[in-house]
ZAMARGU-4260 file (C-alpha; in steps of 0.2 Angstrom, whole numbers, plus 5000, padded with zeros to 4 digits):
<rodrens>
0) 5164/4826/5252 | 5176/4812/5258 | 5187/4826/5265 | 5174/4830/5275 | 5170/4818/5282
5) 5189/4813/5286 | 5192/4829/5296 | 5172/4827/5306 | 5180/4810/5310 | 5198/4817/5315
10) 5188/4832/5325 | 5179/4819/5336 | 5195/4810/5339 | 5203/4824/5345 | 5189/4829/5356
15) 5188/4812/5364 | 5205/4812/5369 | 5202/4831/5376 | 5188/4823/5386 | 5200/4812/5395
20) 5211/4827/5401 | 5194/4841/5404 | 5184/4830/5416 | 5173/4845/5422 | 5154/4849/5418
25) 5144/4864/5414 | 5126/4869/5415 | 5118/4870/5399 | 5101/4880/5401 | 5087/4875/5389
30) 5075/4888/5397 | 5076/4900/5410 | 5069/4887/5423 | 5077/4872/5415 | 5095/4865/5414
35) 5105/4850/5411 | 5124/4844/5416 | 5134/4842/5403 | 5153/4837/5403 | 5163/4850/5395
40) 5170/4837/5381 | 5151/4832/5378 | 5145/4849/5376 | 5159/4851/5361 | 5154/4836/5353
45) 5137/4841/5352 | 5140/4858/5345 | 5153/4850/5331 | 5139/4836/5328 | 5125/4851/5325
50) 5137/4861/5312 | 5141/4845/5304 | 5125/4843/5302 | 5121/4859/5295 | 5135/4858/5284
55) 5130/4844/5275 | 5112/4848/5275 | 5119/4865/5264 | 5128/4857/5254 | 5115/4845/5249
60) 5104/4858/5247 | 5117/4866/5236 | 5120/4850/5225 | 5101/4847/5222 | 5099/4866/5216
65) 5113/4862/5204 | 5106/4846/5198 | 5089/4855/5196 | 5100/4868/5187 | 5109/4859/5177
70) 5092/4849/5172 | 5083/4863/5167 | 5099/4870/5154 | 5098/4854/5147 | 5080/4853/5145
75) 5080/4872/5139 | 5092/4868/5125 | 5084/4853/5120 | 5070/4863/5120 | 5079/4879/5108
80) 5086/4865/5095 | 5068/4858/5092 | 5061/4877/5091 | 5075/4880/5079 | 5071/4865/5071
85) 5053/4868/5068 | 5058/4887/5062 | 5069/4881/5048 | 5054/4869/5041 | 5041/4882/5045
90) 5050/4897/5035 | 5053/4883/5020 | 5035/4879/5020 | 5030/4900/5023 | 5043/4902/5007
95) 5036/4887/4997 | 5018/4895/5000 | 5012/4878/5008 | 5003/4887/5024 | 4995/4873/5031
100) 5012/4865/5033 | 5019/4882/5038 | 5006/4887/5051 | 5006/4870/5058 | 5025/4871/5064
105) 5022/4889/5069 | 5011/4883/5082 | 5022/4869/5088 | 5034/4884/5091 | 5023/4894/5099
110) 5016/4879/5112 | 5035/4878/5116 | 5041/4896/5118 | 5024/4907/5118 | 5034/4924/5114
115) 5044/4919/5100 | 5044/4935/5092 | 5046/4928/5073 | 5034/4914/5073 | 5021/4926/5080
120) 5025/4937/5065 | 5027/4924/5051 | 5011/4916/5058 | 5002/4931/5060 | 5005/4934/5040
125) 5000/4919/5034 | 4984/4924/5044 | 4984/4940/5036 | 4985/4930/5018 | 4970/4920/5022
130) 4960/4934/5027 | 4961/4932/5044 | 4962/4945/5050 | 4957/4948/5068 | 4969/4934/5072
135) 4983/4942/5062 | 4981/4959/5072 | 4980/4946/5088 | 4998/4940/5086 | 5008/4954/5079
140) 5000/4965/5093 | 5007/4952/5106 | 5023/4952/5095 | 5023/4970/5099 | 5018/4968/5116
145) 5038/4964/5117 | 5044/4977/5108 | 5031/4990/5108 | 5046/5004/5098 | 5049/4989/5084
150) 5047/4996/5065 | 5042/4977/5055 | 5029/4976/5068 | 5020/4992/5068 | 5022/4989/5048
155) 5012/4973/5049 | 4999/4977/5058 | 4994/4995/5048 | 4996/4980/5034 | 4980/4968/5045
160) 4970/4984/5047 | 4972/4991/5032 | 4969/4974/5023 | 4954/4973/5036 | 4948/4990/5031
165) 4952/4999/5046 | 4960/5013/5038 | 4961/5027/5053 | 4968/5014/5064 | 4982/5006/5050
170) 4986/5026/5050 | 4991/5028/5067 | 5003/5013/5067 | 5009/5023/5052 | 5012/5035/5061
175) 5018/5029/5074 | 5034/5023/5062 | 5035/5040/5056 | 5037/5044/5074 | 5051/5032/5076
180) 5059/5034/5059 | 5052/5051/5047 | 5062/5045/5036 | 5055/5025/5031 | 5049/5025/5012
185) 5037/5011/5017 | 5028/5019/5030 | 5025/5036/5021 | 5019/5031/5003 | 5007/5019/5013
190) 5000/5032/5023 | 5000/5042/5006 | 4991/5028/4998 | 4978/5028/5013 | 4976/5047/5012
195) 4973/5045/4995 | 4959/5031/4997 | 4952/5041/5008 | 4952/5056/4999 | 4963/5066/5010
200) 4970/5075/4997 | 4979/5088/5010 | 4989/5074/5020 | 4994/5065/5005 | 4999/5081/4996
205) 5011/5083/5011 | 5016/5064/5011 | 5021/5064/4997 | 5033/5081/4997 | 5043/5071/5011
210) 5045/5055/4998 | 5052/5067/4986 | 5065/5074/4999 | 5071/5056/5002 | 5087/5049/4991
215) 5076/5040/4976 | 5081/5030/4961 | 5079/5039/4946 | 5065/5029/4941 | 5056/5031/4957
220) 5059/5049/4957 | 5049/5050/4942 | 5035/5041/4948 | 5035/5050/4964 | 5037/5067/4952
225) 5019/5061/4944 | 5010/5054/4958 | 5013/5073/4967 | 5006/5080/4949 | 4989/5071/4953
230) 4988/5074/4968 | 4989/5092/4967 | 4974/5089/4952 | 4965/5081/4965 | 4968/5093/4980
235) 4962/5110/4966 | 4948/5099/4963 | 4942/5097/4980 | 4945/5113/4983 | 4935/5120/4968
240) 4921/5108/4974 | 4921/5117/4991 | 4919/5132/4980 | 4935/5140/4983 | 4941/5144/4966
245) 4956/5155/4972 | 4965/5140/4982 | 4959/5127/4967 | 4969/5138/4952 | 4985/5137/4964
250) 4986/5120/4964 | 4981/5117/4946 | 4996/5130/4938 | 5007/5121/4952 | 5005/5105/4943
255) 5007/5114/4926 | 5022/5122/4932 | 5029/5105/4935 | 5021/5098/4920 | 5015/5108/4908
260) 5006/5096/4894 | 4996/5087/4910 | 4979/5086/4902 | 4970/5086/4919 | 4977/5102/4928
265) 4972/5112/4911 | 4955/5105/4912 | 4954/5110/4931 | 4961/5126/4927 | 4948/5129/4915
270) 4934/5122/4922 | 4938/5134/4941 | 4935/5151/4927 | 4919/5141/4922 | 4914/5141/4939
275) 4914/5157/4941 | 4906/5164/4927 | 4922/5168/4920 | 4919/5159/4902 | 4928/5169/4891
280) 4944/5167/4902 | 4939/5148/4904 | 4938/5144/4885 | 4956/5156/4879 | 4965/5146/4891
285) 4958/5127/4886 | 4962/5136/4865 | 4980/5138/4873 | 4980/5121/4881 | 4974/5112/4864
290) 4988/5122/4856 | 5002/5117/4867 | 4997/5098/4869 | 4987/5096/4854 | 4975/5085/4864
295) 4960/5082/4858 | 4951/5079/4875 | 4953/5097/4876 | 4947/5100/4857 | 4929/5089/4863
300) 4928/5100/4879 | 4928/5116/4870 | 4917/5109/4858 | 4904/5105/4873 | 4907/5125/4879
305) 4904/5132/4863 | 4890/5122/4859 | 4880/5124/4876 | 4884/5146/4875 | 4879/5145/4856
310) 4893/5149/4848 | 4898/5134/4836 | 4907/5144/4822 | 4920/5146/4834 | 4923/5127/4838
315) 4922/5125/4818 | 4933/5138/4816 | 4948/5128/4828 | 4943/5112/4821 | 4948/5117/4802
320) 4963/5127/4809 | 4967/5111/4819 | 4965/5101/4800 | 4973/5114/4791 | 4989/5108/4804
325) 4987/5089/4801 | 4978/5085/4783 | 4981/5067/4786 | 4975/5066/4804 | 4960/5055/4800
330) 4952/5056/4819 | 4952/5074/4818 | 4941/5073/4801 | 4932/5059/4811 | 4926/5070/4826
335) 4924/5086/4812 | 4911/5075/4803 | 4902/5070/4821 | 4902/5089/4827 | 4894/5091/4808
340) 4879/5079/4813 | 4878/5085/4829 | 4874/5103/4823 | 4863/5094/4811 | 4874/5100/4796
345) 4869/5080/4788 | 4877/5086/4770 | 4893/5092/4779 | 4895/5077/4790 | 4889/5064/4775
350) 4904/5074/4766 | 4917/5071/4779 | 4913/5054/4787 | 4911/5045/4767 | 4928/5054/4764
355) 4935/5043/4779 | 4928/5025/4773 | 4941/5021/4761 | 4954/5025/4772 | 4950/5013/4786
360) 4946/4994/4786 | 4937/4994/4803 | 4928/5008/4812 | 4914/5004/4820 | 4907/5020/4827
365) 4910/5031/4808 | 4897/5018/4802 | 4886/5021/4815 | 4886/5040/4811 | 4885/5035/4793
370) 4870/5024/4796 | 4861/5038/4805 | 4865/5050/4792 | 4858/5039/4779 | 4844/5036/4790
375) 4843/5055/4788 | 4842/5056/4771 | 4829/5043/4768 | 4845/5031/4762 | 4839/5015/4769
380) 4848/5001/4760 | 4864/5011/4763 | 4859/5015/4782 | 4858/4994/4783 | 4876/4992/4776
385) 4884/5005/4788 | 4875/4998/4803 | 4880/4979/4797 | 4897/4984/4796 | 4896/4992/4814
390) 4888/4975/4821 | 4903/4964/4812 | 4915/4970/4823 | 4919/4961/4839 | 4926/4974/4849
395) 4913/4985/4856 | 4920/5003/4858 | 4913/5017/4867 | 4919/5034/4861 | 4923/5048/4866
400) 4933/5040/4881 | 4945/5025/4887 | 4961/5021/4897 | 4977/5017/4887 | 4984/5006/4901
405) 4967/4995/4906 | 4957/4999/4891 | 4944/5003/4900 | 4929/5013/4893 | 4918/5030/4899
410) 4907/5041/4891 | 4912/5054/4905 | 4930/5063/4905 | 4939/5061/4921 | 4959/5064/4927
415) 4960/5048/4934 | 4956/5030/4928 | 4940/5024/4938 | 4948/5007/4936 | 4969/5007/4935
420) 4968/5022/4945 | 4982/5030/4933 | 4980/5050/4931 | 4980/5060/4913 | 4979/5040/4905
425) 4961/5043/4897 | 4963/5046/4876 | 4950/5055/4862 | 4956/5045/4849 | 4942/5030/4843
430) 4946/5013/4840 | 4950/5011/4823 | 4962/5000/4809 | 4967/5009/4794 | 4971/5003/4779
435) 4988/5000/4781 | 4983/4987/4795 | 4987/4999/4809 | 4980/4999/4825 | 4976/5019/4829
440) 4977/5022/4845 | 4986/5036/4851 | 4996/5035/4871 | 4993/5049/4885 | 5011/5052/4890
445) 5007/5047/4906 | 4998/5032/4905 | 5011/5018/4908 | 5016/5028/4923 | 5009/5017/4939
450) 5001/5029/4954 | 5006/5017/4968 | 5014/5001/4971 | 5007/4989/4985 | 5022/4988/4999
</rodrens>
């Protein structure tokens, strides 16, 4: 600046001593019609006065714009340390679980920079977690609204509206994902998991084919391996509900060919014949099922068929055959002895169950029989022991049905847990302790498999 002004100071010095030699004038016209007389050393002062003046007044101009510059950098990184500040103690806080601490920071982030992408997504879970939902879906949708082609975004807001119970539209973020990346493990056992709540056993059938074509664990293969085993149950027996018998039976062998002891699938298979009249086919498949799983679910089924078409000798007959295999089985002799007093053979079934008493120390349903029976029989004082003993025991235990996994209790045979939601976990065998101090309870295969995991 000084330099300047040096050489504006050495120009007019110059041009005064130019004036001394150049004493003429020249017209300077302001308009057409009006003029003034102006020295020719004059009119060059005038014109280096007016740049000088303009050249100051740019490079003041230009000096303000960097001071305002330079003012907002500094401001703006002042700014970006206090934001990263604030992040650092808010993830903490997220971490620790102390959301009130964590939301609150989050906010002061937000008032400071309104599209910081993280906050908005950390906040918008801690929202999620409190069951917020609409304000969850509010900031990751402005999250996204930055990055509409970004995966952890899409995946957290199928996560509000699926938590929100908005199924079909968590779906579409799913599959949008999908779109972007067919290949994300998340994304399709989530919209598995949602097909599956919603019963569309089709989609998840096909959802779950791509998981299996992914590069699994071992251990995740073989939960993927029996998750596709219920679905295919499923799908047959939505099928076989729409009546289309045909379609149902291919799933059902499917999933015996992949598995061939799963209980459900044999039961499906059977019960598609039974649909159709077919009952002679229906009940020498469910013999051949009880004879290559030896479960007894299977045993009570037939007993049911044989029963209801009036041909018991026939479920007699493969219960002594079944006995004549396994003298010691005691739950075998247990269900014998009820099929005994449910055809009202009350000598046969008093014969079987009295056979079972000194065998066990608890079994609370044999003496509830036995009670009956002795009821039967006009044995009251023996009828009241058998109930007492019933009545002492803590456990109430419903027969024929319950879950291994969740020990939860049904009167009604399903392929899948109405509680864990596990497939093929339901067992025949009672609730009983033998002598020995045993607790009898015999394991489905399948039971301490889990369907789904929450992601």
């Amino acid at each position: 600046m000084s330099l300047f002004i040096f050489l504006f100071f050495a120009l007019m010095a110059v041009a005064g001593y130019f004036s001394t030699l150049n004493t003429g004038s020249v017209l300077f016209y302001l308009s057409k019609d009006k003029a003034v007389e102006l020295s020719i050393t004059a009119l060059i002062l005038y014109s280096t006065t007016l740049g000088g003046v303009l050249v100051i007044t740019s490079f003041g101009i230009r000096e303000i714009k960097g001071l305002f510059t330079n003012w907002k950098e500094t401001r703006k990184k002042k700014r970006n340390v206090q934001v990263e500040t604030y992040y650092t103690d808010a993830v903490n806080a997220y971490l620790a679980k102390r959301y009130r601490d964590a939301t609150s920071l989050f906010k002061k982030i937000l008032a400071l920079n309104p599209d910081h992408y993280n906050a908005l997504l950390r906040l918008g879970k801690i929202y999620r977690i409190e069951n917020n939902f609409n304000e969850a879906i509010r900031l990751h949708r402005k999250a996204r609204s930055h990055d509409d082609q970004n995966i952890e975004v899409l995946l957290a807001l199928s996560h509000d509206l699926e938590d929100a119970e908005r199924f079909e539209e968590a779906m579409q973020f799913l599959k949008e994902v999908l779109e972007l990346d067919g290949t994300n493990l998340t994304a399709l056992t989530r919209l598995r998991d949602l097909s599956m709540q919603l019963q569309l056993w089709d989609a998840a059938h096909t959802l779950q084919e791509k998981v299996l074509k992914l590069h699994l664990s071992e251990e995740e293969k073989k939960k993927a391996e029996f998750c596709l085993l219920g679905i295919k149950y499923e799908l047959g027996k939505h099928l076989l509900q729409k009546g289309d018998g045909s379609a149902a039976r291919r799933h059902f062998k499917s999933a015996i060919k992949q598995e061939r002891t799963f209980l459900p699938a044999h039961i499906g298979l059977g019960d598609s014949y039974f649909s159709e009249g077919k009952t002679k086919v229906a009940a020498a498949l469910l013999e051949k099922s009880f004879e290559m799983t030896n479960d007894l679910i299977l045993l009570l089924r037939l007993e049911d068929f044989f029963i209801e078409i009036g041909d018991p000798e026939r479920i007699l007959k493969l219960y002594h055959s079944t006995i004549e295999r396994d003298r010691e089985n005691i739950v075998i002799k247990f269900y014998l002895g009820k099929l005994y007093y449910r055809l009202e053979m009350i000598d046969d079934a008093f014969d079987t169950l009295s056979d079972l008493e000194s065998l066990v120390e608890s079994f609370p349903d044999l003496y509830k029989i036995l009670g009956n029976i002795h009821v039967r029989r006009g044995d009251l004082l023996y009828a009241i022991e058998a109930f007492k003993k019933a009545l002492k025991l803590k456990n109430q235990v419903l027969i024929p049905f319950y879950c291994v996994k969740c020990s939860f209790h049904t009167d009604e045979w399903a392929g899948r847990c109405g509680q864990c939601g596990r497939w093929a976990s339901y067992v025949a065998t009672p609730i009983m302790v033998d002598k020995t101090g045993r607790r009898a309870l015999v394991e489905s295969p399948y039971a301490t498999t889990p369907v789904k995991e929450k992601v």
